[in-house]
N, C-alpha and C positions, 0 to 999 in steps of 0.2 A: 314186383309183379305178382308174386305168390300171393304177398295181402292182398291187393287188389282183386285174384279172383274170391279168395276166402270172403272178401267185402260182396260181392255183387251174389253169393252162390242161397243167404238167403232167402232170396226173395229172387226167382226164375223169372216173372212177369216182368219187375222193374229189369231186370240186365237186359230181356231183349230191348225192353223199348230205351234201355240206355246206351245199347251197344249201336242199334242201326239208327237211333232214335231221337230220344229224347233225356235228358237230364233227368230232369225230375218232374216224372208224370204230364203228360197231357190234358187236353179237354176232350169232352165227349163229342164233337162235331164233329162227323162224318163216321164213316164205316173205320174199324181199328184204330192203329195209331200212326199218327203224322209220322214219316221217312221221308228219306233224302230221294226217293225213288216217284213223289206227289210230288215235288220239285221240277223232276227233271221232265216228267210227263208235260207238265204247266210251259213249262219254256221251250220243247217239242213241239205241240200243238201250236203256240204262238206265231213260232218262228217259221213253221212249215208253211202255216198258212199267208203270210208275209212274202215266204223265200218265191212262191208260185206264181204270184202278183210281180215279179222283176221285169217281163220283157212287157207285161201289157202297161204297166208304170213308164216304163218309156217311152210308147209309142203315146197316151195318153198325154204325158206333160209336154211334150211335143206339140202334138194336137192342141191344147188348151192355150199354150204361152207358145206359138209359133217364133215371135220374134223376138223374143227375150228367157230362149230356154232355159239357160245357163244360169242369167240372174234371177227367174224367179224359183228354179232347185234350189239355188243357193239361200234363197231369201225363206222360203219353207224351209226348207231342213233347217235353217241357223233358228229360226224362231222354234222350233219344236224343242233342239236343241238346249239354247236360253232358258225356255220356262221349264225342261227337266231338270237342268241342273240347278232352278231358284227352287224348283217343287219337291225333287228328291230327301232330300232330307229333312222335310218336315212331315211329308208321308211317311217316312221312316220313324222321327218321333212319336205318331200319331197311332201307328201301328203299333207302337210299345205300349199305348194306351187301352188299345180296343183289341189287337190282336191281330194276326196277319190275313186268316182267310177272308172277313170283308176286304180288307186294303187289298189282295191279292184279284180280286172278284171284282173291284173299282178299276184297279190296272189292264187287268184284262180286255175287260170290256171296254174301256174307252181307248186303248191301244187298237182295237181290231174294227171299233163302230165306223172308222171311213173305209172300211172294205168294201162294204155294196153301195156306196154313192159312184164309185167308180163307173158303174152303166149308168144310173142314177143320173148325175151329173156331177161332173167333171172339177167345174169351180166348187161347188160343194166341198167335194174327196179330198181336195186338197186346201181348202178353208179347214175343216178340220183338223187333215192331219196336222195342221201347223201349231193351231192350238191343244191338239192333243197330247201335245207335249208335256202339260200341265201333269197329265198322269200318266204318262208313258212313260214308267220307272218300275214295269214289272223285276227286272234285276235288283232293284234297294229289297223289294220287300221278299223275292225269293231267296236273296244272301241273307235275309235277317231269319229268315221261315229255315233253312239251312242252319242258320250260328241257333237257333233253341234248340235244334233236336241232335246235334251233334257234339262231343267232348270235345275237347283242345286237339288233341291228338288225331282228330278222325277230321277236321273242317279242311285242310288243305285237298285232303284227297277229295270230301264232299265239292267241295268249289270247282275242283280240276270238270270234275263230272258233268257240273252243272254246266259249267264254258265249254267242253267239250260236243254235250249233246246242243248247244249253239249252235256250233262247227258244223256239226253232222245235218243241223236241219235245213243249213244253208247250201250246205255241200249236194245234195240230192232236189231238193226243191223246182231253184229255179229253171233245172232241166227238167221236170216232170210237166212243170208250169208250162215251157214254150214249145214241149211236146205237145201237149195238149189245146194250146191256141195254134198251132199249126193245123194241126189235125181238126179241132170241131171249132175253134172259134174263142176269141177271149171270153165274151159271156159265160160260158162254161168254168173257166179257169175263175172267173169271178166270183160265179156261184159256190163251187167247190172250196174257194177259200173264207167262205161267206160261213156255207157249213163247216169245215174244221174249224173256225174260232167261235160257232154258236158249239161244238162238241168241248171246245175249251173250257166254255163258260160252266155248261154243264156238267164237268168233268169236276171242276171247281164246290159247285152249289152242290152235288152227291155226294163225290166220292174223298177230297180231298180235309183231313180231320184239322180241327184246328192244333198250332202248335206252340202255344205259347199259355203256359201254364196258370192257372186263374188265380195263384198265389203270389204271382208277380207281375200282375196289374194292378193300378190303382182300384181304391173300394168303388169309386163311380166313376161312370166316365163323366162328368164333370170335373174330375183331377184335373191341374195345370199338367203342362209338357214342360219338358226344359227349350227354352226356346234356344238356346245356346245351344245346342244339338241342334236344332231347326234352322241354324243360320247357315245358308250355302256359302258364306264368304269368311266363316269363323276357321275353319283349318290355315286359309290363304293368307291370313293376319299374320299365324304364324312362324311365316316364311323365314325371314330376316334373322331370328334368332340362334341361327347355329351357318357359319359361313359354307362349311361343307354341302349342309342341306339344300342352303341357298342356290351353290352351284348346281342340286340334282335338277333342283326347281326350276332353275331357267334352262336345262336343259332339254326337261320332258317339254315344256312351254314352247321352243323352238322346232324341236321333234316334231310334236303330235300335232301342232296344228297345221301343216300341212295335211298330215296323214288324216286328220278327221273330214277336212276339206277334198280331200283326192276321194275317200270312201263315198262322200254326198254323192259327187258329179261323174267315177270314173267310167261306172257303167253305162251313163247317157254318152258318154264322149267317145266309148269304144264303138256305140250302136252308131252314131246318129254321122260323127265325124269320120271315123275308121271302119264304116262297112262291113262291122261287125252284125252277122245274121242273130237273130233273136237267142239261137240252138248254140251257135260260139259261144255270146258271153255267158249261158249257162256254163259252156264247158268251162270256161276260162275261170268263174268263180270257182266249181269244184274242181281245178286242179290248181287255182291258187289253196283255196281252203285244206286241200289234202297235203301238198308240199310244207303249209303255215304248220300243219301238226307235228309235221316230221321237223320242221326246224325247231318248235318249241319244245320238241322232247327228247329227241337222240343228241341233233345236232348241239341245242343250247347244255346239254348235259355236257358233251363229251369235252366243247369250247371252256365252260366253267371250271372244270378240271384242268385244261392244260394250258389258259391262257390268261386266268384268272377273270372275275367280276368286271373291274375297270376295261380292260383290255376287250371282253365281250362285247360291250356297250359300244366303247370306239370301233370297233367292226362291224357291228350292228347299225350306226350313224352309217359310216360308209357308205354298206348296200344300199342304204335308204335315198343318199345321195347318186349313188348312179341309178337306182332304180327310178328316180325322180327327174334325172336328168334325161335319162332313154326316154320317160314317157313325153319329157318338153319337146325333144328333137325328132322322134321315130314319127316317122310317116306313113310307114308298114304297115300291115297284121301282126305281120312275124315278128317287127320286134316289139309292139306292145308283149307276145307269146313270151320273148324271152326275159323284157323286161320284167314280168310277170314271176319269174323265176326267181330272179333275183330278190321283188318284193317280199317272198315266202322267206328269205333269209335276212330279211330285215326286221321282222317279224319278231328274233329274238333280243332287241334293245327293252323291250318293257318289262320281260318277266326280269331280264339283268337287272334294270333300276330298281325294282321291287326289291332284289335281294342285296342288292347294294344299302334301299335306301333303311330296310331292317337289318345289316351288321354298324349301320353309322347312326343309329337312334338309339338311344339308350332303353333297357329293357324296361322302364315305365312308359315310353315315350314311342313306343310303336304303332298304338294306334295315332297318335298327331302325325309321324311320320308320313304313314300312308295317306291319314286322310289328306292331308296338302297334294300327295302325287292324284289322288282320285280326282280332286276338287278341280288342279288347274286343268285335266283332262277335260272335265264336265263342262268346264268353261271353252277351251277348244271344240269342245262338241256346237257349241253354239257359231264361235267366232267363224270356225275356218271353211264351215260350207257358205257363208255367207260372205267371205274375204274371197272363196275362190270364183264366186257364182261373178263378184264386179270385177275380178280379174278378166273373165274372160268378157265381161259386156266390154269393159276398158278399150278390149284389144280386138271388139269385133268378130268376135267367134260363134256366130249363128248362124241359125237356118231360112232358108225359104221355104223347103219342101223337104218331107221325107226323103232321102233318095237313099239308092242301091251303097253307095260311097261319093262322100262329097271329097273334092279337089281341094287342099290348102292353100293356098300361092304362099303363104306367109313363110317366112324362115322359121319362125317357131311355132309350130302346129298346137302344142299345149302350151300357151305363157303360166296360166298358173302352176304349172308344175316344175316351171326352172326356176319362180319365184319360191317354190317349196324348197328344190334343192338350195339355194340360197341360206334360205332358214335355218336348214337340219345343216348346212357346212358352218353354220353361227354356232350351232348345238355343237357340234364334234371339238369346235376351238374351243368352245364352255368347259365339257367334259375333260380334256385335257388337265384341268388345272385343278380336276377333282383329284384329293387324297387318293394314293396308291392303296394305301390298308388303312382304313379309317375306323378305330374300330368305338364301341359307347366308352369306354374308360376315359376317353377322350373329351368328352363333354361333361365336365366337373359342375357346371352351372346346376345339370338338369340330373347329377347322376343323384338316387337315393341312397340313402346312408344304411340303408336297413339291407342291401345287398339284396339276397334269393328270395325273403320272406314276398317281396312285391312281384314275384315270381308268375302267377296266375293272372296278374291284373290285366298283360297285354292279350289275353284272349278276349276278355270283355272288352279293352279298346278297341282292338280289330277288328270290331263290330260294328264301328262308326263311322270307318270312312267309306263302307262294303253301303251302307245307307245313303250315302253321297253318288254310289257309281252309278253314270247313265250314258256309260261307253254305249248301249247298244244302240 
């Protein structure tokens, strides 16, 4: 620790911009130097302006796809879905090429461009969002803008920051949003999120420096990419290869694809079927979203400590499973409210697998690790809004008309959500038969011979699968 300050004391200039910053020197784009703090603004502005647009998004796809509301959420999202997670990681390669603030200024902008179609017209708004997919992977290139200016040591907490002001911009949002179209009308709510993603853009093109140092880009951008970094299906290959891993894999697989498919549809299904007023399921996001923080940080803390990693995960499936269950069966407000509770404690199965599935990879093989857990997520991102949207056409769960609260007669008011719990009770029996302590020594194939010296290398892997992520 002593050398290290003795190392940085030098040269004063380079420690700030290596401490909150950067590695090794910056480029001159924009005012100062690129921080973790251009990040977090970028993903604020985004999201805020998104989170505002939730109750007029409802009433709109409604309005548009009257008799097939379900299937065609389900069919946009899966398609945005799809071509983020074939698109993400070759923006991410391509960003290693040219640099993150054009990619970051691409993502943007085409992430937020069907906001004003929304008055505009309707089939438009949502013809695009579908194919916006393409580059709606602002996340790849702000984890990659994030791993340049930050050391080994400091990226965990950078990343927490950056997920966190997520949270935050979701959590306040969509109540300000349906305050607002109560009070003066959605047009308003349109326009306003029309303006924070043009303050985004420009937020971007001013103020935000580039960070990715011009000594490690190629000399042209005619340089080739590795296209092997660019394949969204090359982490997935390497599933098979370690039985343990295999196990995490089919169980995230089982897990998350319901969970990506409930995310698509839950909020059209609380308005539209459960009588949920515009101003509720604002509430209901931000006190899922505030419980979600308290369980991934006290509660998952305190569980890891005294019931261990495996153990965690298997209680984590659980909630998931009753939380999945309540929402098949509940007919209620209330108990969506409670189910809702429970979903916040479900919430801690992913950062588990994460730290399961980095004590079971060996220390050169962290970044492969992750990137398979990123990959098959990204794939879920696609499949299960799109599996849940014909669940419910299957089983005839539409509308005629807006109403106050529509009446079920069905015994199962959500089918796709018992066909979810189903899944995740397939994941829980998977997870059982994962290694109690599984730790890298264990993997003689893939261990190096050279011990600590490969020491550094998994922060540069862990670089890779963070390019792959298009959870949002």
């Amino acid at each position: 620790m002593t050398q290290s300050k003795k190392k940085k004391r030098p040269s004063r200039s380079l420690l700030l911009a290596k401490k909150i910053i950067i590695k090794d020197g910056g480029t001159g784009f924009g005012p100062g130097s690129p921080s973790v703090y251009h990040a977090v603004v970028v993903i604020f502005l985004e999201f805020f302006a998104w989170g505002l647009l939730t109750a007029p998004t409802l009433v709109v796809l409604h309005e548009t796809f009257p008799k097939h509301t379900f299937l065609m959420n389900g069919l946009i999202q899966g398609v945005k879905g799809l071509l983020s997670f074939l698109s993400a990681p070759l923006i991410g390669a391509l960003s290693d090429v040219w640099g993150r603030k054009s990619f970051l200024l691409l993502t943007v902008f085409f992430t937020c461009a069907p906001i004003p179609l929304m008055k505009i017209s309707p089939w438009w708004y949502f013809a695009v969002i579908s194919v916006s997919g393409v580059f709606a992977v602002t996340f790849s290139v702000i984890f990659a803008y994030v791993a340049d200016i930050t050391q080994e040591h400091e990226r965990s907490m950078a990343y927490g920051l950056v997920s966190a002001t997520f949270a935050a911009s979701l959590v306040t949002s969509p109540a300000i949003g349906a305050y607002l179209g109560r009070a003066y009308g959605d047009s308003l709510v349109v326009v306003l999120a029309s303006a924070i993603a043009m303050l985004d853009i420009c937020f971007i093109l001013v103020a935000v420096p580039e960070s990715l140092p011009e000594k490690m880009r190629p000399a042209s951008w005619g340089a080739p990419i590795s296209w092997e970094q660019a394949d969204p299906f090359a982490s997935l290959r390497k599933v098979g290869q370690d039985s343990t891993v295999l196990l995490i894999c089919i169980t995230v697989f089982l897990s998350y694809l319901p969970e990506a498919g409930q995310y698509s549809s839950f909020f059209l299904y609380l308005r539209q079927i459960m009588g949920f007023s515009p101003e509720s399921v604002a509430a209901f996001i931000a006190v899922l979203g505030l419980l979600s923080i308290v369980a991934q940080t006290v509660v998952l803390s305190l569980l890891m400590r005294s019931i261990g990693n495996k153990n965690t995960i298997l209680l984590g499936l659980g909630f998931q499973i009753l939380q999945l269950a309540w929402y098949g069966f509940g007919s209620e407000p209330w108990m969506m409210w409670a189910a809702g509770a429970v979903a916040a404690m479900s919430s801690i199965t992913f950062p588990a697998v994460s730290a399961l599935i980095s004590r079971t990879a060996d220390p050169d093989q962290q970044g492969v690790g992750q990137g398979m857990i990123t990959g098959i997520r990204g794939l879920c991102n696609g499949l299960g809004p799109a599996l849940y949207g014909f669940i419910f056409y299957i089983f005839h769960v539409e509308l005629d008309e807006v109403p106050e609260r529509v009446t079920t007669p069905a015994v199962i008011p959500g089918p796709p959500f018992l066909f979810g719990a189903c899944s995740v009770l397939l994941a829980l029996l998977v997870a059982l038969f994962i290694p109690e302590h599984a730790s890298p020594g264990g993997r003689k194939k893939h261990a190096s011979p050279h011990g600590h010296p490969h020491g550094p290398q998994p922060a540069g892997d862990a670089k890779e699968p963070l390019l792959q992520d298009t959870n949002v």
